[in-house]
N, C-alpha and C positions, 0 to 999 in steps of 0.2 A: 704099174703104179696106181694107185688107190684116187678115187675122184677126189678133191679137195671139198670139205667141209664148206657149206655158205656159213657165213658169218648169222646167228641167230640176234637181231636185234631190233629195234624201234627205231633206229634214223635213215635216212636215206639212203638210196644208189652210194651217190658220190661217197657217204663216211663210209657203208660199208667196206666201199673197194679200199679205203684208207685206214681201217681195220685191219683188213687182210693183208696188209703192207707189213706188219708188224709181226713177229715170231719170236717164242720165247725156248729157249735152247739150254736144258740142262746137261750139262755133260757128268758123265759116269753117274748117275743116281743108282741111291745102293736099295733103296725101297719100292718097292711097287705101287705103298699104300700111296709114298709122295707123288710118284708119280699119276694114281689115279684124280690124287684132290689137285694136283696143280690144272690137272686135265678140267677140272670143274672150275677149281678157281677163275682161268684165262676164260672160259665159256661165261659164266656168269658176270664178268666185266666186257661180253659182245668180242672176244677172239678165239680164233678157233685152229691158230697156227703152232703147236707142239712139237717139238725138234729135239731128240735124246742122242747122244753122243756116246757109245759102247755101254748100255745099261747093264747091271750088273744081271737081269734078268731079261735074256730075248722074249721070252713068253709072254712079258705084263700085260700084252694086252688082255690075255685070257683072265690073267692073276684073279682068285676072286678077292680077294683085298684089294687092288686097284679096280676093280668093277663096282665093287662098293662103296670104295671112296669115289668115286666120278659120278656116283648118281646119276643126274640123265643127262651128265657131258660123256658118257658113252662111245657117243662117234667121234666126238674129239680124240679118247684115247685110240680108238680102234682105227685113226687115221693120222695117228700120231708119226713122224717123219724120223727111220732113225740113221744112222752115220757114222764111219769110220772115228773120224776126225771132224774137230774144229773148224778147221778149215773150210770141210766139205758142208758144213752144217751152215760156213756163214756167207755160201757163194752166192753172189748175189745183192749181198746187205753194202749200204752204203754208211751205215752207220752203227755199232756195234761196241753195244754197251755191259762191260763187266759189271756184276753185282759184288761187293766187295768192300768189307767194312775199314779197310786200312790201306794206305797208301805203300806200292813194291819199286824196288829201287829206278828200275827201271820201265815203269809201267805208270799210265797216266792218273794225274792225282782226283782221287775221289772226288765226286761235286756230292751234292743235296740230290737225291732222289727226284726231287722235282724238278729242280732246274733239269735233271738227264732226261726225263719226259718231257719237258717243255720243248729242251733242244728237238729231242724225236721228233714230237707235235709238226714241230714246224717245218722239218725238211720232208715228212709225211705228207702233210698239206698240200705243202709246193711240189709236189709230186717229183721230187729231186729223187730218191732212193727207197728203199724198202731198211729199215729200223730191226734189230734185233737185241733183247735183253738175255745174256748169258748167265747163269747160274752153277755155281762149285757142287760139287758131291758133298754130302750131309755131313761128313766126318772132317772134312778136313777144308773147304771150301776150292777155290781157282788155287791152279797152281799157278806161280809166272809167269809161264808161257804161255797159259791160256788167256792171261791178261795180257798181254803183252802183243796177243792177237786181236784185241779190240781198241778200238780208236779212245773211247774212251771209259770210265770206272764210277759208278755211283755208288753210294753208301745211302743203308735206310734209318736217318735218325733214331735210333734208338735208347735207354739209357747205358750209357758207357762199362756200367758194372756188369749188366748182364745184354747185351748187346746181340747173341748168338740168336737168329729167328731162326724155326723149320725150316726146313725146304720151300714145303706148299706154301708156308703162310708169308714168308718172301715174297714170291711168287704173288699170290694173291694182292700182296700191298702194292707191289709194281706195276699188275694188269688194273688196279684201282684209278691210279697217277698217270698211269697212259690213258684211259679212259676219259679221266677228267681232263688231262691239257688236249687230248682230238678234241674231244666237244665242245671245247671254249675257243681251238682255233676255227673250229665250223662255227661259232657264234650260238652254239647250243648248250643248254644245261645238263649237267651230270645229273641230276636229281632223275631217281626210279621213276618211268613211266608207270601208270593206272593200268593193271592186267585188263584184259576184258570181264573176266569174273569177280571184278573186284565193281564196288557202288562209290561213289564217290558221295558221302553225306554231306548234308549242309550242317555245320555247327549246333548245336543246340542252344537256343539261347536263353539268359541264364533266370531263372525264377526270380522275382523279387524277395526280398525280405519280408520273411515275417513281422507283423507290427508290435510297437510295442508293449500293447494291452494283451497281444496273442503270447509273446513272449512270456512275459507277468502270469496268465495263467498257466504257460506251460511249468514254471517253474514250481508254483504252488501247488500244481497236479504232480510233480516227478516227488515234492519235498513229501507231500501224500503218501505215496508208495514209497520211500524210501523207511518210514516210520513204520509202515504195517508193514513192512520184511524186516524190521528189529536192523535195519544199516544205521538210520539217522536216529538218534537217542535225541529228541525235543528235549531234554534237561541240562545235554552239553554235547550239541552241534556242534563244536570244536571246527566253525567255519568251513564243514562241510559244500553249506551250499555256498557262500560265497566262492569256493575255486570250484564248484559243479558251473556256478554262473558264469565263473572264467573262461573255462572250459569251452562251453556251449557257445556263448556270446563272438569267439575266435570265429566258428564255423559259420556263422551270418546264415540262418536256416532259414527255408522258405514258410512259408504258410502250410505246404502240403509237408514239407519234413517235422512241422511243430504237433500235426494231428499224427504223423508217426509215432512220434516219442510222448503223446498224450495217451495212443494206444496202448502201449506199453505200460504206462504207468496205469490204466487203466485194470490193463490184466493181471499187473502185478496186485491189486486192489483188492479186486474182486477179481474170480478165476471165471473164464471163461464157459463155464457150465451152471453159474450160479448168477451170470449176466444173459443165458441164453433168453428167459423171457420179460427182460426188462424193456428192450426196444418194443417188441410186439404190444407189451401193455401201453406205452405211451403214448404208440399209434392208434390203439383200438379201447379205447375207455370205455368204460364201464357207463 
């Protein structure tokens, strides 16, 4: 048997081992793709415990569609756990939860998604049991039996008309919810840790306004260039610049965005080839 995966994440000893308490167990999946991104999905919310129940493909770990859906949860699929039976998938687990959007005659009644991870959370914690989320084949979901082998059944609110999620992205919403109820019963935030290649910046703070003499001129210089491009007709403005004023006025510009849009007005004026030696003379008089 295959060395077990460490858990890849940013908290402790102690969550990791209470990470790796938790396993997610698809039985019959008919896709390889799903099963590569489920492989990513669980890795990317810090688990790394994968449990497939008679996959319809023994191979997938090779599949290149599941190597390309798995990206670089890789060893997660390549050390993905597979199994006869149910049963054999869930030896072990103290608590054993169907994924499943309706309530079966004889099988326990759906909670909220979250209350089923909160329950997990906590018997994780308390280091009472190891926690297992079971998920149905694409096509047709748990059959009764297989619910009927877990203690209990959670449903992902969804909207009721179209209600039917992926495999993966199931998956993905579940290893999310167990994520966040572990870390809030270790007293930690869900919130993405800062990679190491990432800067963490300081805000930028924000320029003051332009004043309103700056403003005034800005306007009179844009009303300029609006007239020598034939846009603003000076004989019937048809309140042009009054919604140009509206306009602008919303954006609150700084001093450095009003010598922007002076620029502009500028070039639009006089063209940039016919203003090349006007600064130079102003500086250097005659």
């Amino acid at each position: 048997m295959k060395e077990r995966v460490e858990p890849r994440n940013s908290i402790g000893a102690a969550e990791l081992a209470r990470f790796a308490r938790l396993r997610f167990v698809l039985v019959e999946p008919s896709h390889v793709g799903n099963i590569g991104a489920s492989a990513r999905a669980i890795c990317t919310m810090g688990f790394v415990r994968l449990c497939l129940v008679r996959p319809r493909d023994p191979q997938f770990r090779s599949a290149p569609e599941a190597l390309a859906l798995a990206a670089s949860a890789t060893d997660v699929l390549a050390q993905a756990s597979v199994y006869d039976t149910l049963e054999e998938a869930l030896q072990g687990v103290h608590l054993a939860v169907a994924t499943t959007g309706y309530a079966r005659e004889f099988g326990p009644e759906p909670v909220e998604l979250r209350a089923a991870a909160r329950r997990g959370a906590q018997l994780v914690h308390e280091e009472a049991g190891e926690l297992a989320f079971v998920f149905g084949p694409e096509r047709t979901g748990l059959c009764n039996r297989d619910v009927q082998c877990c203690h209990a059944s959670c449903a992902i609110p969804a909207d009721p008309q179209r209600g039917s999620l992926n495999l993966a992205q199931a998956v993905q919403v579940v290893a999310y919810e167990c994520r966040r109820e572990l870390l809030a019963q270790a007293g930690q935030s869900a919130a993405a840790p800062v990679r190491r290649d990432q800067t963490v910046r300081a805000p930028r703070a924000a320029a003051p306004a332009a004043s309103v003499d700056q403003i005034e001129s800005m306007f009179a210089h844009l009303e300029q260039a609006l007239i020598a491009v034939g846009y603003l007709d000076p004989d019937q403005p048809k309140h042009l610049m009054e919604r140009l004023r509206h306009l602008l006025q919303r954006a609150q510009p700084s001093a450095s965005e009003v010598d922007i849009l002076r620029g502009v007005a500028s070039a639009i004026i006089l063209p940039r080839k016919l203003r090349a030696g006007t600064k130079r003379a102003r500086r250097d008089p005659d």
